[in-house]
N, C-alpha and C positions, 0 to 999 in steps of 0.2 A: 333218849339221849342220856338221862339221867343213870340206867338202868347197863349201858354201855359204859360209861365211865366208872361206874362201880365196879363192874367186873375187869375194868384194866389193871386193877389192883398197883392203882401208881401213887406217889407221895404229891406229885407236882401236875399239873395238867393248865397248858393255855387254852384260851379258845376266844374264837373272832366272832365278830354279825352276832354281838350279843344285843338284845334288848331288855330295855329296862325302862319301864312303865307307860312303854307307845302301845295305840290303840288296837296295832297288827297283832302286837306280843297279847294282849286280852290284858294290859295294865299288871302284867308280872315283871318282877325283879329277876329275869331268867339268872344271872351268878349266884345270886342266895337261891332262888330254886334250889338250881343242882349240887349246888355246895350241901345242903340241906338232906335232898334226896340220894347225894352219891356217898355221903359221910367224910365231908370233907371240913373244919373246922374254920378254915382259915381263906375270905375270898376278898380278892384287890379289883375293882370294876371301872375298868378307864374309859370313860365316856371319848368319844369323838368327835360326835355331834349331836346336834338337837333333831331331832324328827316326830313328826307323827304322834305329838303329846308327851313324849319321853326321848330318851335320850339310849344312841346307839353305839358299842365302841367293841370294845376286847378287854379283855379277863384270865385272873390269874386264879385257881384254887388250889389250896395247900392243906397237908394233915400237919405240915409246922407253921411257927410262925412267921410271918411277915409285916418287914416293915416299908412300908409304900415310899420310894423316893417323887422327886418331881418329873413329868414327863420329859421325855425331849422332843420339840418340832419338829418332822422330817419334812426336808424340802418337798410340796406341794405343788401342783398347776395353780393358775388363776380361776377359783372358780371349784375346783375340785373339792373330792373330798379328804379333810383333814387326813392326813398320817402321824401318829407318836408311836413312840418306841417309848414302851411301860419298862419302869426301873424296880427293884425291889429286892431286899434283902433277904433270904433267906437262912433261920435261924436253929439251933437244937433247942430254944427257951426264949419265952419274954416276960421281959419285967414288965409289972402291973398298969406303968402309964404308956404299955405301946411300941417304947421300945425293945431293940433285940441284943441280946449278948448270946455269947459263943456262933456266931456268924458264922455260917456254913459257906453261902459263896450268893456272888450276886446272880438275879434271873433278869432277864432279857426278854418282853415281846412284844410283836409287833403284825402288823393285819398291810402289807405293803399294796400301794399300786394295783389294778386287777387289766385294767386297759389292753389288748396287746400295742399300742398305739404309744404304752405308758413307759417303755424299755429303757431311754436315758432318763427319766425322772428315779426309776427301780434303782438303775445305777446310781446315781447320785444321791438317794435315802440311802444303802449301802454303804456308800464312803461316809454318809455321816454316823453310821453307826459303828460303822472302826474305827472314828475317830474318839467316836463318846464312850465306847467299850475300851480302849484301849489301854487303860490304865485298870481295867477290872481285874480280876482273877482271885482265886478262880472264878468264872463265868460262863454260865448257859444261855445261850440265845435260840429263842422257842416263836416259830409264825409260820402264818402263812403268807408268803413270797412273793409268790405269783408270776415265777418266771424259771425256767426251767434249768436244768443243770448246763453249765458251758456259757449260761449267758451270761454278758457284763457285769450282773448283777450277783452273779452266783460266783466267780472267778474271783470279785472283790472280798466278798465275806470267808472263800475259800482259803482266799492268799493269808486269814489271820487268827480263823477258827477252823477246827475239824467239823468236818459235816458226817453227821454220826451213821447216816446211812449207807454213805457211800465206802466209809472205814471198817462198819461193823455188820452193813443189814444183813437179813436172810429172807428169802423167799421175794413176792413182789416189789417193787418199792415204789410202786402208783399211788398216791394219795386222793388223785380227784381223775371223775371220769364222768364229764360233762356231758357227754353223749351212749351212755352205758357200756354195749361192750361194740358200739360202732364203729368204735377211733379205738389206741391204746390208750393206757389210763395216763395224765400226767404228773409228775414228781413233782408237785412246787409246794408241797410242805417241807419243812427242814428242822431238823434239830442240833443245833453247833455248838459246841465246845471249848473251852479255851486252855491252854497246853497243861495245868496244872487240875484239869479233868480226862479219867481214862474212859471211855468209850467198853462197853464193856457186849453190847448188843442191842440192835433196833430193829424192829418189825412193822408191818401194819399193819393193823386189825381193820378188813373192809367192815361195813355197816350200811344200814339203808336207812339210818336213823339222820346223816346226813348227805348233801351233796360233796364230800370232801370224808374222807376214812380215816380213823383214828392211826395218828405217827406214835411209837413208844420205844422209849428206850431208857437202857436200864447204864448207869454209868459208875463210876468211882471215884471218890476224891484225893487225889495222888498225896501221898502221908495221912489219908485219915485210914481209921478204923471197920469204918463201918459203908459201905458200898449205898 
């Protein structure tokens, strides 16, 4: 994994079903891992739950810096497993205690619902993250979904962010293919945009390093300099 992400040669990279110090993972901090191993400076690790002696969630790694906001709750089953949407500022510089100046744009992500059972809960974490993004911008919103293009869930996030794939992709745009090449592959990774982000190209790199294939794309930040 580590060895994949290095060669994506990206600034920003989320990732879900992280672990960090449960017995399965062999007692490793898998985000410092790879942050470490992929030459990434800068990693934000949102726990979501307790498991297995350690603690399991989703993660941010960055070559800038960041400054961690507070999670948001997304609406959950009873019983289910937690959902937050990770907040976090991204910066060209940070001062010494942490915080960031010259703020680049805020980032977005999130490990949604996996159920197919789970489609009005998907919808309804959705509406809470247009709500909570709404005031963002510019703003990237980076996860995995878990529900495929056209669905309630996907139509909501559409109606208020560009979905970079579908504006800019090339080539496949299957992200996971849970049954290998039995079924076709399905689209429920995403990468969304917010109107004062241009969309510039997304691709996706398959791998066998996971069940789910690396989403990328390369975008610009409308009046800045530097893409």
């Amino acid at each position: 994994m580590a060895q994949l992400i290095a060669s994506l040669g990206v600034d920003l990279i989320a990732l879900q079903e992280v672990e960090r110090g449960t017995r399965a993972g062999g007692g490793v901090n898998q985000a410092d891992f790879l942050a470490r191993a992929a030459g990434f400076a800068h990693v934000f690790f949102l726990p979501t739950l307790e498991r297995d002696g350690g603690d399991y969630g989703i993660a941010l790694l960055s070559r800038l810096p960041i400054c961690p906001r507070p999670p948001l709750a997304l609406p959950t089953p009873a019983h289910g497993e937690a959902r937050l949407l990770g907040l976090a500022c991204l910066a060209s510089k940070a001062l010494p205690w942490g915080c960031v100046t010259d703020r680049l744009l805020t980032v977005a992500f999130t490990h949604l619902s996996h159920r197919p059972d789970r489609a009005l809960i998907r919808w309804r974490q959705a509406r809470a993250i247009v709500e909570a993004l709404r005031v963002e911008s510019p703003c990237l919103l980076l996860g995995d979904f878990n529900g495929l293009p056209g669905t309630a869930m996907h139509r909501t996030l559409s109606a208020h962010f560009c979905d970079m794939f579908a504006s800019v992709g090339r080539g496949r745009g299957a992200t996971h293919t849970p049954l290998g090449t039995c079924l076709p592959g399905l689209r429920i990774d995403f990468l969304f945009t917010s109107a004062a982000i241009r969309p510039r190209s997304a691709r996706v790199v398959e791998t066998a390093a996971s069940d789910h294939h690396a989403l990328v794309g390369d975008i610009e930040l409308v009046n800045a300099t530097n893409g």
